[in-house]
Backbone as a ProteinNet text record, in pm:
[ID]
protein_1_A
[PRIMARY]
XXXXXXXXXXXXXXXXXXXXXXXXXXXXXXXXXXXXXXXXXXXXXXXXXXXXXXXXXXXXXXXXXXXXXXXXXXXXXXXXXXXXXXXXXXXX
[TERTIARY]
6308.6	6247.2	6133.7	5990.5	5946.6	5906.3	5843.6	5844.3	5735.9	5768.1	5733.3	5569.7	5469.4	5359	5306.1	5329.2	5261.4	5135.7	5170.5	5053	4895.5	4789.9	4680.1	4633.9	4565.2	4528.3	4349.5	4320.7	4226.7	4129.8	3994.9	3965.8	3807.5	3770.1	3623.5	3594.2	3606.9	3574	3405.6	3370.7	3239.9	3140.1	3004.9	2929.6	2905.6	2855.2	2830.2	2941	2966.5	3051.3	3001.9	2854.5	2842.7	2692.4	2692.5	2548	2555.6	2382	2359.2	2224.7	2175.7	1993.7	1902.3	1809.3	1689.6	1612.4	1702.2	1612.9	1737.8	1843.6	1983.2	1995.4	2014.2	1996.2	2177.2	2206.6	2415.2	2456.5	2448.3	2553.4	2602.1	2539.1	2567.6	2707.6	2768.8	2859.2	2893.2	3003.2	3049.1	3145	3141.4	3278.7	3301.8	3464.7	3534.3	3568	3527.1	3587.7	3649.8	3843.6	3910.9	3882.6	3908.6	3891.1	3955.8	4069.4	4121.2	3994.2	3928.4	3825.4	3716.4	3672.6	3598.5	3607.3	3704.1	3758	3772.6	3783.7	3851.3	3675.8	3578.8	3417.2	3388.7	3440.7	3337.2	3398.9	3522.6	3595.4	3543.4	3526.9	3540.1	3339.6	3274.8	3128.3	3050	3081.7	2987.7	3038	3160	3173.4	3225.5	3253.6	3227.8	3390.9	3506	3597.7	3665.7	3754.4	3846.8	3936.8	3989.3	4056.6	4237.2	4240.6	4386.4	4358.5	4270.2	4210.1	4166.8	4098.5	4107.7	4237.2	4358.1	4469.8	4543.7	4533.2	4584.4	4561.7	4399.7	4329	4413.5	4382.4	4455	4627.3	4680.1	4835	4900	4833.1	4895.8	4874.8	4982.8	4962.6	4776	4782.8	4674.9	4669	4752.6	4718.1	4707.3	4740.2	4724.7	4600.6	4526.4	4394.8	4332.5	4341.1	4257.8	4236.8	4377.8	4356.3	4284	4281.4	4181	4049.6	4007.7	3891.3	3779.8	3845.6	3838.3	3796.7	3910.5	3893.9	3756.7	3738.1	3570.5	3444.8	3461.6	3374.1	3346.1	3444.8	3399.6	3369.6	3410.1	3345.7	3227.5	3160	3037.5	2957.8	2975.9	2889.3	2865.7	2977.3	2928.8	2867.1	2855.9	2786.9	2635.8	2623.6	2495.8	2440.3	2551.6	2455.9	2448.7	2508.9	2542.2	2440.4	2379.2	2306.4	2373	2501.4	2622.7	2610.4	2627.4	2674.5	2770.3	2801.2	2956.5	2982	3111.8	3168.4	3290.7	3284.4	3407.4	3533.1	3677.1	3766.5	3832.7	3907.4	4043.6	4133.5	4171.9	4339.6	4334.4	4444.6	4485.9	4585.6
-6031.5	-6147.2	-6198.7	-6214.2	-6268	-6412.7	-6422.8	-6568.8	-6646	-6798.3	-6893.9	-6904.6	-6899.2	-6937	-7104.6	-7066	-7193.5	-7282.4	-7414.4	-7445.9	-7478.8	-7473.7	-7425.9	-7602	-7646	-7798.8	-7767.8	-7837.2	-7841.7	-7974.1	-7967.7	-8103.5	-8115	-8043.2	-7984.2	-7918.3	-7983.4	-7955.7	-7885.2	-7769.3	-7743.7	-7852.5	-7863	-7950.6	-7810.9	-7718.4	-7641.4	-7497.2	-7492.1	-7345.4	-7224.4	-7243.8	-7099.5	-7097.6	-7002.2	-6941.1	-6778.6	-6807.1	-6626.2	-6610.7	-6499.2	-6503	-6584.5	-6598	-6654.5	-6545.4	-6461.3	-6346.4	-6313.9	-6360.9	-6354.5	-6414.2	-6335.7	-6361.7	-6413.8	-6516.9	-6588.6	-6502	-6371	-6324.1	-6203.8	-6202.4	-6042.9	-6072.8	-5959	-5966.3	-6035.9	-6103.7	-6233.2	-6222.5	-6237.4	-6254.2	-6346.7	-6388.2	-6506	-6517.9	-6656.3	-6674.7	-6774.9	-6800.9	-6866	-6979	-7131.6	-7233.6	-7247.9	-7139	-7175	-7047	-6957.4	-6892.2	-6950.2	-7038.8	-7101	-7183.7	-7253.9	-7378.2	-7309.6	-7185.2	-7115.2	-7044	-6979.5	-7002.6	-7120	-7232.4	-7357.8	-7407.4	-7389.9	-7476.6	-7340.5	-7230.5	-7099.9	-7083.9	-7058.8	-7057.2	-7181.4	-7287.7	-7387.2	-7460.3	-7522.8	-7613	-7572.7	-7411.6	-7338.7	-7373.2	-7427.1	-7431	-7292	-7291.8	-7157.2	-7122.6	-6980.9	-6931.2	-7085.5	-7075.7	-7123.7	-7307.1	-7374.6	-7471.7	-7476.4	-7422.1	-7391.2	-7369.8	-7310.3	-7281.5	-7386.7	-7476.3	-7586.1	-7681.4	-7691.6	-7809.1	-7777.6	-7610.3	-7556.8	-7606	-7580.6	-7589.4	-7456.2	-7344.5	-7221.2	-7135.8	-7043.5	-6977.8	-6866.1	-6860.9	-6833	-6701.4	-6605.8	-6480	-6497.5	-6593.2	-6596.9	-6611.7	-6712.8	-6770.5	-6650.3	-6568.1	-6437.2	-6333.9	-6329.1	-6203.2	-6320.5	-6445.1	-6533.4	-6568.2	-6523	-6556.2	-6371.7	-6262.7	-6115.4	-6143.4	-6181.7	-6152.1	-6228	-6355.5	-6423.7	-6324.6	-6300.9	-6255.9	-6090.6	-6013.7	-5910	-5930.1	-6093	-6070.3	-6156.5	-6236.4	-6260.1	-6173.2	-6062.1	-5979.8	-5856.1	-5829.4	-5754.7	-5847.5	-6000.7	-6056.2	-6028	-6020.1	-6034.8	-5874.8	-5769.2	-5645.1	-5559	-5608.6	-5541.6	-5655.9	-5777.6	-5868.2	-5913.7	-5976.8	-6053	-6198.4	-6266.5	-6385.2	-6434.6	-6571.1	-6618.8	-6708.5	-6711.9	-6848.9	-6856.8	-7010.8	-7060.8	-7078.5	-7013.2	-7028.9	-7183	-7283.2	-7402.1	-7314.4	-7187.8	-7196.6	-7045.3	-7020	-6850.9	-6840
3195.6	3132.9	3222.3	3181.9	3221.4	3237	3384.2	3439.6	3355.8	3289.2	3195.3	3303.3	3235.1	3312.4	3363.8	3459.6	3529.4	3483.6	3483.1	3438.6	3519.7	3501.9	3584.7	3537.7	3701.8	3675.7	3670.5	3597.1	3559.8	3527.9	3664.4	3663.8	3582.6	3589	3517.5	3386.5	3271.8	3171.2	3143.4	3132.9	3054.6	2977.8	2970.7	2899	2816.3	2861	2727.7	2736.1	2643.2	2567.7	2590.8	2560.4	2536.6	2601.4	2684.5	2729	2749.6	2718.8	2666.5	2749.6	2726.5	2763.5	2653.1	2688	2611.9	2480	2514.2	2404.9	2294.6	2374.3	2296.4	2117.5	2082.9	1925.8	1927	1875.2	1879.8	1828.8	1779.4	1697.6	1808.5	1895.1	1941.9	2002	2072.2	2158.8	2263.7	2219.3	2363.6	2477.5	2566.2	2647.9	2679.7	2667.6	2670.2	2809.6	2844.9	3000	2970.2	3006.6	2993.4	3052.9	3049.1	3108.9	3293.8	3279.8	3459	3476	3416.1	3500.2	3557.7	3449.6	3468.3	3633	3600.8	3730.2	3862.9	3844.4	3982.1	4047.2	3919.6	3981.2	4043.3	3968	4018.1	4150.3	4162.8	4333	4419.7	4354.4	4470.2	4512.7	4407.7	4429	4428.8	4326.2	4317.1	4430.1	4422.8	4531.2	4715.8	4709.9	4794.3	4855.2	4825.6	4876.8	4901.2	5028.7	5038.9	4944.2	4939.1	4869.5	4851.6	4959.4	4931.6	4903	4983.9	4910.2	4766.2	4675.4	4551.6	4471	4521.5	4500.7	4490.2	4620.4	4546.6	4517.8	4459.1	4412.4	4228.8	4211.2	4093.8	4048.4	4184.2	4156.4	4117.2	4264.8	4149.2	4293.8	4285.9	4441	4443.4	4610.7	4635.6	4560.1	4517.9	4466.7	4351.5	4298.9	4139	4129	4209.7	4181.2	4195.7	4310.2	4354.6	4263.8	4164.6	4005.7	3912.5	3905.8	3807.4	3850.9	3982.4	4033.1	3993.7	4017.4	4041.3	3863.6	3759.8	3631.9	3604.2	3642.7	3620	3653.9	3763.8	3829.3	3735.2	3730.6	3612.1	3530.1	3454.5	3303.2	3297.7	3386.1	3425.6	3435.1	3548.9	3574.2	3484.7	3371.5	3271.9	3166.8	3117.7	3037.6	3128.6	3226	3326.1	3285.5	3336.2	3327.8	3142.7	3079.9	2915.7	2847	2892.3	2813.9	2702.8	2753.1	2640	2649.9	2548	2583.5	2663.7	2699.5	2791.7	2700.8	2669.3	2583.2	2655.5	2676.3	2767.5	2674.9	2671.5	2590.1	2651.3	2569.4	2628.6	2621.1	2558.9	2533	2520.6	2566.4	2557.6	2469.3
[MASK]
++++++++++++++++++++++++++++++++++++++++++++++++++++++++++++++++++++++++++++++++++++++++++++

């Protein structure tokens, strides 16, 4: 049986949903970045905190954050190199 998932704290809500390129026509292909992906870029790159500081600004052990920080970062950088949109998901 698996373990009931933890819940991920979350202090930074998105102003916008969805960004693409400027040449980006809305319909093409999107990738969804979950809302703790989101949160775990912004304490880890924007606001530059450490791995385990981020962890528990989150409320979630440091390795968890590290497979939710790894999963952002791939699906950023394939919206970056495939020329996809990003749309931020609330809910899994």
């Amino acid at each position: 049986m698996a373990r009931t998932k933890k819940e991920r704290h979350i202090t930074c809500n998105p102003v916008c949903h969805l960004f693409g390129p400027i040449t980006s026509q809305w319909n093409k292909e999107t990738v969804g970045l979950w809302l703790d992906e989101y949160e775990a870029i912004r304490l880890a790159n924007h606001e530059g905190l450490a791995m385990i500081q981020a962890a528990k600004t989150m409320k979630i052990s440091a390795s968890t954050f590290c497979r939710i920080l790894q999963s952002a970062h791939k699906k950023i950088a394939d919206a970056l190199i495939t020329n996809k949109n990003i749309k931020v998901c609330s809910c899994k």
